[in-house]
PASEBA-1860 file (N, C-alpha, C; in nm, 3 decimals):
! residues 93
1> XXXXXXXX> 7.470/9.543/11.633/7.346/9.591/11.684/7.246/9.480/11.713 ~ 7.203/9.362/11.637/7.164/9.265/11.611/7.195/9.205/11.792 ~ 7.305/9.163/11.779/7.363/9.103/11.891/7.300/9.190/12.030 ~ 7.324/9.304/12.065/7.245/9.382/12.144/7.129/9.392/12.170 ~ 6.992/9.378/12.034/6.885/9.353/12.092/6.870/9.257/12.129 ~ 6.936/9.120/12.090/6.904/8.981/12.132/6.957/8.977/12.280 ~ 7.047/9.028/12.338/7.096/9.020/12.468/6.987/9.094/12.556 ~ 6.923/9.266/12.504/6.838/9.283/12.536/6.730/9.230/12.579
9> XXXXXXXX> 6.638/9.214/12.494/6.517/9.094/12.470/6.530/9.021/12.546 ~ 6.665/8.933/12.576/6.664/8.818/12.688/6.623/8.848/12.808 ~ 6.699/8.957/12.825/6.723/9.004/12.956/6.592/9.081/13.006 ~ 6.532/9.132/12.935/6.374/9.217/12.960/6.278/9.111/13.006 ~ 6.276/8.976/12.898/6.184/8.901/12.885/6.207/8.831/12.999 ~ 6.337/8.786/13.095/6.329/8.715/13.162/6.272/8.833/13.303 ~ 6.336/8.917/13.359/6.283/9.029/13.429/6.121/9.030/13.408 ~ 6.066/9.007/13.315/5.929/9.058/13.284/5.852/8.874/13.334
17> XXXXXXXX> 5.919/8.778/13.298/5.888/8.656/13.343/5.870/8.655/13.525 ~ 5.998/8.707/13.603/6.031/8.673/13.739/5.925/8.759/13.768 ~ 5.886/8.912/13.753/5.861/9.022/13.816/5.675/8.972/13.789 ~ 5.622/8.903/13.680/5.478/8.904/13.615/5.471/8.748/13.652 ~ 5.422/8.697/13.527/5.465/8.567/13.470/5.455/8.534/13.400 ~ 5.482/8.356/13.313/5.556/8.307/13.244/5.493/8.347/13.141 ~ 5.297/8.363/13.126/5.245/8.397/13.028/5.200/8.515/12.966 ~ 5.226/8.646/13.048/5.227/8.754/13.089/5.292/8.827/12.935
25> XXXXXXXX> 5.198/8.928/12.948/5.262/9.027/12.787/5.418/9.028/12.850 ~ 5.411/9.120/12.958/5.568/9.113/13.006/5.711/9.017/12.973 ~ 5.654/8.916/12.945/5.689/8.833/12.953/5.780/8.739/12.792 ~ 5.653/8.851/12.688/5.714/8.805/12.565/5.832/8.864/12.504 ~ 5.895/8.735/12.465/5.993/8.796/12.388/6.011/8.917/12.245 ~ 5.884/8.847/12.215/5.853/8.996/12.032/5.824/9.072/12.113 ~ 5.758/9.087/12.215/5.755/9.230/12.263/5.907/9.332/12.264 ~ 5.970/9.255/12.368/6.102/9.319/12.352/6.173/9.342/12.251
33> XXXXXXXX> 6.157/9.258/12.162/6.267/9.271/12.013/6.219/9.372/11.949 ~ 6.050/9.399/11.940/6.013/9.485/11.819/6.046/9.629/11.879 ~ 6.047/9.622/12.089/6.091/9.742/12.159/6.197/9.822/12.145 ~ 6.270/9.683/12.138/6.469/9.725/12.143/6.489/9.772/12.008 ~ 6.441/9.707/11.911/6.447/9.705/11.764/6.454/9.854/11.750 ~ 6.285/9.884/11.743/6.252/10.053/11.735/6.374/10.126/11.841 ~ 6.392/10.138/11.952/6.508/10.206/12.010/6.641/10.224/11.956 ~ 6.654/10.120/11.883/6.809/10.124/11.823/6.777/10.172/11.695
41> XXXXXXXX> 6.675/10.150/11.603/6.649/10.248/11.480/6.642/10.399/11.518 ~ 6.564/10.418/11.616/6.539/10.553/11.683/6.710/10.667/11.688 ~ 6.738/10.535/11.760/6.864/10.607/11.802/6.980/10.632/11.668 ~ 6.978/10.536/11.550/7.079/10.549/11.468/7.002/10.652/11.389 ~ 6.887/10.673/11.370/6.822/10.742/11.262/6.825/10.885/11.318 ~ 6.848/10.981/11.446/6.864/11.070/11.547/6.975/11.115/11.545 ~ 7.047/10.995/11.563/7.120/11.004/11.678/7.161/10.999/11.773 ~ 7.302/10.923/11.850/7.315/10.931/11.995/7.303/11.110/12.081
49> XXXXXXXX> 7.371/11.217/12.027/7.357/11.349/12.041/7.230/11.421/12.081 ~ 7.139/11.346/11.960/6.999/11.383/12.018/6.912/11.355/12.103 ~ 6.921/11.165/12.107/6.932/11.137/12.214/6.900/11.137/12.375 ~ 7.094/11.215/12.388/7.153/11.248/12.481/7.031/11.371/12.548 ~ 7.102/11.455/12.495/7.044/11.638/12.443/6.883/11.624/12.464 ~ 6.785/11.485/12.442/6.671/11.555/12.448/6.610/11.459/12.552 ~ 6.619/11.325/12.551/6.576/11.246/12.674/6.643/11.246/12.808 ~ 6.776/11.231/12.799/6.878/11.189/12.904/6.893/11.356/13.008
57> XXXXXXXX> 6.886/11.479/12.964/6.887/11.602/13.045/6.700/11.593/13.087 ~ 6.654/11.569/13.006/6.502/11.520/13.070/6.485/11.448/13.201 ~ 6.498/11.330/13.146/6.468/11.214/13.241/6.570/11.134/13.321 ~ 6.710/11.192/13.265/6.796/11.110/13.322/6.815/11.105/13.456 ~ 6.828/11.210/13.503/6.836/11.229/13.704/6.763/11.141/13.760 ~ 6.622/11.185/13.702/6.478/11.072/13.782/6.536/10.964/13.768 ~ 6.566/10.925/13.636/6.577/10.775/13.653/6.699/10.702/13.732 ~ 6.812/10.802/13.739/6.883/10.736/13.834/6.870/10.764/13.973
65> XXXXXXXX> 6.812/10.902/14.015/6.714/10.858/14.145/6.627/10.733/14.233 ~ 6.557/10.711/14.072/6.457/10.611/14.047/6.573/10.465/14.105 ~ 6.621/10.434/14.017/6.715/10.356/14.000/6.778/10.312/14.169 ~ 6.826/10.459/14.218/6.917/10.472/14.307/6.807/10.430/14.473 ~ 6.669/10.456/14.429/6.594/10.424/14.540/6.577/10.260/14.589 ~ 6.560/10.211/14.425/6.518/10.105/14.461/6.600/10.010/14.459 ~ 6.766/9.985/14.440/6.842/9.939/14.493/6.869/9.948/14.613 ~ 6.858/10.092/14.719/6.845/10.063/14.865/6.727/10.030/14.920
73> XXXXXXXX> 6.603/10.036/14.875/6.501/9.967/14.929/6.503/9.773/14.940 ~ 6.565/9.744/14.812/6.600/9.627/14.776/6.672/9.549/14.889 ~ 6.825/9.672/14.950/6.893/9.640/15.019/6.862/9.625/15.149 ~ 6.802/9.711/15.232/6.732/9.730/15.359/6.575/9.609/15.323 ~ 6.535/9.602/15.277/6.438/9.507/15.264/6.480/9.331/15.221 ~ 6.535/9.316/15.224/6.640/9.192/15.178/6.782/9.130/15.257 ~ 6.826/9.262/15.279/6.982/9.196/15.308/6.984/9.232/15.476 ~ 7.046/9.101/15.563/7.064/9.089/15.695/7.230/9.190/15.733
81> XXXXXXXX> 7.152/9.355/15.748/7.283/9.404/15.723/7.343/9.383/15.921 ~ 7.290/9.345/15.979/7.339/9.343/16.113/7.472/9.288/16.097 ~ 7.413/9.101/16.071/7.557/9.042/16.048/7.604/9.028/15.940 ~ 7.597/9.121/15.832/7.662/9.162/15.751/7.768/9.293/15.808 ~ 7.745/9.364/15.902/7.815/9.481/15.988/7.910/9.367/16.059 ~ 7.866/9.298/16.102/7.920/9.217/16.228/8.053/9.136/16.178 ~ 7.994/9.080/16.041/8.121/8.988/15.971/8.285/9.023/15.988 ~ 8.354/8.949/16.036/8.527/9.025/16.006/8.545/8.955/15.852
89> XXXXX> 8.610/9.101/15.850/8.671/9.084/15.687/8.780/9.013/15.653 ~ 8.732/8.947/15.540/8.915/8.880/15.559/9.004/8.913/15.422 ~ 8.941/8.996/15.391/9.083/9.060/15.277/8.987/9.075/15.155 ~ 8.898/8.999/15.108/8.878/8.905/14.968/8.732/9.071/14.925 ~ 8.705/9.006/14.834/8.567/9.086/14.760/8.486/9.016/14.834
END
């Protein structure tokens, strides 16, 4: 569990660095740890079941709506899909 918030935390704090900046609440790392921390107590002290059952039938759709918007906004706002259409494929990923 340990290992998970620390991967967490990294990963928030740096997101919260690129998206804010370097000095930015966003930005701190105790923020995230004491965040992730409480979430994973939350969740063992609950339950994953409950969880599931009381946030995820809530909020879960939105958020992968949410989610699902702003990866194609990302995409159409970012990526040159012309000659990306245009490219011949040559087998590979």
């Amino acid at each position: 569990g340990s290992f998970e918030i620390i991967v967490m935390r990294d990963a928030a704090s740096l997101l919260g660095t690129r998206a804010f900046s370097e000095g930015s609440l966003w930005a701190n790392p105790m923020l995230w740890t004491l965040f992730f921390g409480a979430l994973a107590t939350l969740l063992a002290v609950s339950g994953p079941l409950t969880f599931v059952r009381q946030i995820l039938r809530k909020w879960g759709i939105w958020l992968l709506l949410a989610a699902c918007l702003w990866l194609t906004w990302n995409l159409f706002a970012k990526a040159d899909l012309v000659s990306l259409w245009a490219r011949a494929g040559d087998g590979s990923m």
